[in-house]
N, C-alpha and C positions, 0 to 999 in steps of 0.2 A: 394241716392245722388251720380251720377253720378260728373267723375272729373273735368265736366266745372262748376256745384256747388262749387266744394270744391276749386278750384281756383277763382274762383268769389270773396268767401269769405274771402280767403286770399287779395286778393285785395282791399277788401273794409274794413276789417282792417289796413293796409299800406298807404292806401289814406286818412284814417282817421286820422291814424296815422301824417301824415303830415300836416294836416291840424289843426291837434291843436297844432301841433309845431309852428304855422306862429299868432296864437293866443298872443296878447300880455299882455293880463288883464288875471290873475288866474283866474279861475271859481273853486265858494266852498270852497275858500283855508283850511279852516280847518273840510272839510269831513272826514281828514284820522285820525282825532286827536279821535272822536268818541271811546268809550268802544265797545259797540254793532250796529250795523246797519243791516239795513235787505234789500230785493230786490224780485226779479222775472228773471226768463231767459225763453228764447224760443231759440227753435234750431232744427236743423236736423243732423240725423243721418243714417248714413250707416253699416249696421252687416250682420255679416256671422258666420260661424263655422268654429274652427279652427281643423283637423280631425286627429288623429293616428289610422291607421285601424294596427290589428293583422294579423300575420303571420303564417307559418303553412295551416289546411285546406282551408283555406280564400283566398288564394293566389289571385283567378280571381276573387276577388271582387274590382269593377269600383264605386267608390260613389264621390261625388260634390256635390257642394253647390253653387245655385245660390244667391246672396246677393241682397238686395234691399233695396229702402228710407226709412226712416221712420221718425217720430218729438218724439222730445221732450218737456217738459214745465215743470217749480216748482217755489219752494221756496227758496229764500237765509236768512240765518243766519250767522251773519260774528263777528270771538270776535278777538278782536283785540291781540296779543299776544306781539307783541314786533313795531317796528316801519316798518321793513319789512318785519313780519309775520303774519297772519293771520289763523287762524280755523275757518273751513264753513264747516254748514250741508247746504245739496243742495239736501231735499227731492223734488222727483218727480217725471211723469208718463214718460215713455220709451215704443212706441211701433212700429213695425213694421212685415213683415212678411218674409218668406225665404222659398224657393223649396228645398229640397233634391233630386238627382236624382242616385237611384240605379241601375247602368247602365249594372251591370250582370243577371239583371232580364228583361225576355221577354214583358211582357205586361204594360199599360200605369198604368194599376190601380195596380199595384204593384210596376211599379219601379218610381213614382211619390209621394211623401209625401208633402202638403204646409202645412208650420210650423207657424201661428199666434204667434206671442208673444207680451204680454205688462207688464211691469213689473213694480212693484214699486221699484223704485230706489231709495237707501237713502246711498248720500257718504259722506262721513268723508275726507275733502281734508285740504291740510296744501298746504297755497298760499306766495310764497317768491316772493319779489318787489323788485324792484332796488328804488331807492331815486325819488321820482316826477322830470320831467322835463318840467317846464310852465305846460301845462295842458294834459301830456301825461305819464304813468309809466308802462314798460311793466314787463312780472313776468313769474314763471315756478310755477306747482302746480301738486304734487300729494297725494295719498289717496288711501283707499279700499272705497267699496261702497255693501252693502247689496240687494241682488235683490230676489223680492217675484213675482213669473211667475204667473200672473192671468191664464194661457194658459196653464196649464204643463198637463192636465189630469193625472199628478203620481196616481193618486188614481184611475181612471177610469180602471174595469175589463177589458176592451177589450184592445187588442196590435193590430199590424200592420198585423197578420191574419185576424184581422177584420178593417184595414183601420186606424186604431189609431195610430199615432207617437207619444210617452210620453216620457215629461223630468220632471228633478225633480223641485218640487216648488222654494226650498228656495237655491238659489246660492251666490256669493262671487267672486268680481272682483276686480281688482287695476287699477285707471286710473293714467297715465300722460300728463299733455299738457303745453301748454303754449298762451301768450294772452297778452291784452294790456288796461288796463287802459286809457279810455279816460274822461276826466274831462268836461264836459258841463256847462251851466249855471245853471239848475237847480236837476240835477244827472248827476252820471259816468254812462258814456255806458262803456261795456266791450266784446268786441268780444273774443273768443277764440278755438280755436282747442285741443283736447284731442282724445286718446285713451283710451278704454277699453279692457280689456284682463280677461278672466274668469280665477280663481283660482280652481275650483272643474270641474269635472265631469258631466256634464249636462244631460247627455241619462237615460231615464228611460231601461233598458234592458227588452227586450219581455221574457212573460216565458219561452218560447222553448228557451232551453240555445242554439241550434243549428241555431236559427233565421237567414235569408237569408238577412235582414235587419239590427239586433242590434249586431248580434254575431262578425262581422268581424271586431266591432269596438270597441278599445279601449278605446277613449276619444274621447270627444266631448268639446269643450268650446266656446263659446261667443267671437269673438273680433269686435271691430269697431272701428268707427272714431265720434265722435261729435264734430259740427260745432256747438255753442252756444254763445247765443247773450245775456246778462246779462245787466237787469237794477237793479241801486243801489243808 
């Protein structure tokens, strides 16, 4: 998701945004009054790795990350907690792919890694709203979120001597975003933009504790951006 996507979608939440300001009849007036409700989102997203390489022997170690698109899609559960808050589970599939390019190493098939990932994403977010206005209410939301790498190969014998880049299965992130409640006739659409940011350690480390690949690196973690489009 390049940044004429990601402003696009900024804008077609702000045009939306104003365009149910001009609306004069509520739609669903008592959607928000609801215990439980449920939904769907679709979305794209943008990740990369966020990188601490070690110090000491490692010094001419050159590593990057190249980022790239990728979608998302789930489920919404929404329990109603107070009149401007809300807890929502928002399991669902996350994937896209990313190059690593170890730029101290000579040849293509060594200093090249493309990293697939898809992961099941299941976040626990707490959504604060300002009061409706006509048929528009916008809000800030965050949360951890549990991610299980269908792509990790952690258990796979072979490492990056033999072409394999391994991270570990089961990770832990905290998103924040923010986003806008828009009231329709027959559902709220909700656009919104959020960050993720990895909590743990993601690199599976090659055996060779000396690795020309895993050793110069500290941490590794997940961050991005999702652009997510929410029916409710």
């Amino acid at each position: 998701m390049n940044k004429k996507v990601l402003l696009f979608g900024v804008f077609l939440m702000i045009s939306n945004a104003f365009y149910a300001q001009r609306e004069r009849v509520e739609n669903i007036p008592t959607f928000d009054e609801k215990k439980i409700h449920y939904g769907f989102y679709l979305g794209l997203n943008q990740n990369d790795f966020k990188l601490n390489l070690r110090n000491s022997i490692f010094d001419d170690a050159d590593i990057t990350v190249e980022p790239t698109s990728g979608f998302n899609v789930g489920l919404i559960a929404d329990l109603r907690l107070h009149k401007n808050l809300n807890l929502r589970l928002e399991p669902g599939l996350v994937s896209n792919s990313k190059n690593i390019y170890f730029n101290h190493l000579d040849t293509k098939q060594d200093s090249v890694r493309e990293i697939g990932s898809t992961y099941l994403h299941v976040p626990v977010i707490f959504k604060f709203s300002t009061d409706r206005y006509k048929n528009i209410r916008p809000y800030i939301l965050g949360g951890i979120s549990y991610n299980y790498n269908f792509s990790s190969n952690e258990n796979n014998q072979d490492d990056n001597s033999s072409g394999q880049f391994r991270m570990t299965t089961h990770n832990f992130m905290y998103e924040v975003g923010l986003g806008i409640d828009i009231y329709l006739y027959y559902f709220k659409f909700s656009p919104s933009i959020r960050g993720i940011f990895a909590i743990n350690n993601e690199i599976k480390y090659d055996d060779d504790p000396d690795s020309q690949w895993t050793a110069p690196i500290n941490y590794m973690g997940t961050r991005g951006v999702f652009l997510t489009f929410a029916f409710e």
